[in-house]
C-alpha positions as CSV (number, residue, x, y, z in Angstrom):
1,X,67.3,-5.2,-168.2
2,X,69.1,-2.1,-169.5
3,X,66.7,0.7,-170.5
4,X,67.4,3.6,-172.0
5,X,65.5,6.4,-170.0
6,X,64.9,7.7,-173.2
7,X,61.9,5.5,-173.6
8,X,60.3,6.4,-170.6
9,X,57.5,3.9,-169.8
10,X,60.4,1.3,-170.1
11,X,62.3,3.2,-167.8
12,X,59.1,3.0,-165.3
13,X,58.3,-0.4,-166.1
14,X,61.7,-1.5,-164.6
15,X,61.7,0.9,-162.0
16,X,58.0,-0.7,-161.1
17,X,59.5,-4.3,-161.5
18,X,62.8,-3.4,-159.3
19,X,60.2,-2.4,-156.5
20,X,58.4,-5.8,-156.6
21,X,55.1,-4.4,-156.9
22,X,51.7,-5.5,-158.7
23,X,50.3,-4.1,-161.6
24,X,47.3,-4.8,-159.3
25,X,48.4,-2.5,-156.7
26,X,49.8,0.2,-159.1
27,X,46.6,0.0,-161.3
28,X,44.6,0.8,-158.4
29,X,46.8,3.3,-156.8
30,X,46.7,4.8,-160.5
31,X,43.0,4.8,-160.7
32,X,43.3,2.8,-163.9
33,X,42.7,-0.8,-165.4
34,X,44.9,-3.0,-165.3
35,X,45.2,-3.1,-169.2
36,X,46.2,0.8,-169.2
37,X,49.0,0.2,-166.7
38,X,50.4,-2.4,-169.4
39,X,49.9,0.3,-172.1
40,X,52.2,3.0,-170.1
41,X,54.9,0.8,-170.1
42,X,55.3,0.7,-173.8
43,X,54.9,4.9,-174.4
44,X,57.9,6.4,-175.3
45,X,56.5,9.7,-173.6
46,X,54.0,10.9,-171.2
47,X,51.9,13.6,-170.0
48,X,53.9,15.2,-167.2
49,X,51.1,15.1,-164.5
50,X,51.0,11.3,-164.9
51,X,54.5,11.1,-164.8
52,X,54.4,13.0,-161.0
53,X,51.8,11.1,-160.2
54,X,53.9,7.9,-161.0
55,X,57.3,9.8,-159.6
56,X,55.5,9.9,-156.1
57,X,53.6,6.5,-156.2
58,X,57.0,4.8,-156.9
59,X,59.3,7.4,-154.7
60,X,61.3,7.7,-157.8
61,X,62.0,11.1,-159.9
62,X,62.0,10.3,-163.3
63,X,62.0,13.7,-164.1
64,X,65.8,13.7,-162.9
65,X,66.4,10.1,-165.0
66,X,65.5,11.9,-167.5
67,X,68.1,15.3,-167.2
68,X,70.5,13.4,-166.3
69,X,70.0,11.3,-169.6
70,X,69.4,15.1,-171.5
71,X,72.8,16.2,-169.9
72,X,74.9,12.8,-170.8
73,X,74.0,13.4,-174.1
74,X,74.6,16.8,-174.6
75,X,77.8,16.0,-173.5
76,X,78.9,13.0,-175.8
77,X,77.4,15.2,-179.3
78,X,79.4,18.2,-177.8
79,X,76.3,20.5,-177.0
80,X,75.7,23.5,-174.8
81,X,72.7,22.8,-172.4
């Protein structure tokens, strides 16, 4: 699945999947339902705290995904970060 990073519970619903995890196991590590985990994964933005909070759980920094993504496309429209 090719995810933009732009779309960022997408981004950690692939990075969750790629791990081989439960939503059980994430839900609970979360302190959420089951049914919010579900709901993450199709926000196309987050509250940074939960986005740490997730960054740790999965040892995975999305906040660098999504730079990186910031700087590639800066560069392709010719912008000045």
């Amino acid at each position: 699945m090719n995810v933009s990073k732009k779309h960022i519970g997408k981004h950690i619903e692939k990075v969750f999947c790629n791990q081989g995890r439960s939503v059980k196991w994430f839900a609970e590590r979360l302190c959420y339902d089951r049914r919010n985990v579900y709901k993450i994964f199709q926000k196309e933005s987050l509250d940074t705290t939960l986005l740490k909070k997730i960054s740790l759980l999965l040892n995975h920094n999305f906040f660098q995904d999504l730079a990186e993504e910031r700087e590639n496309d800066c560069e392709q429209n010719g912008d000045i970060m």
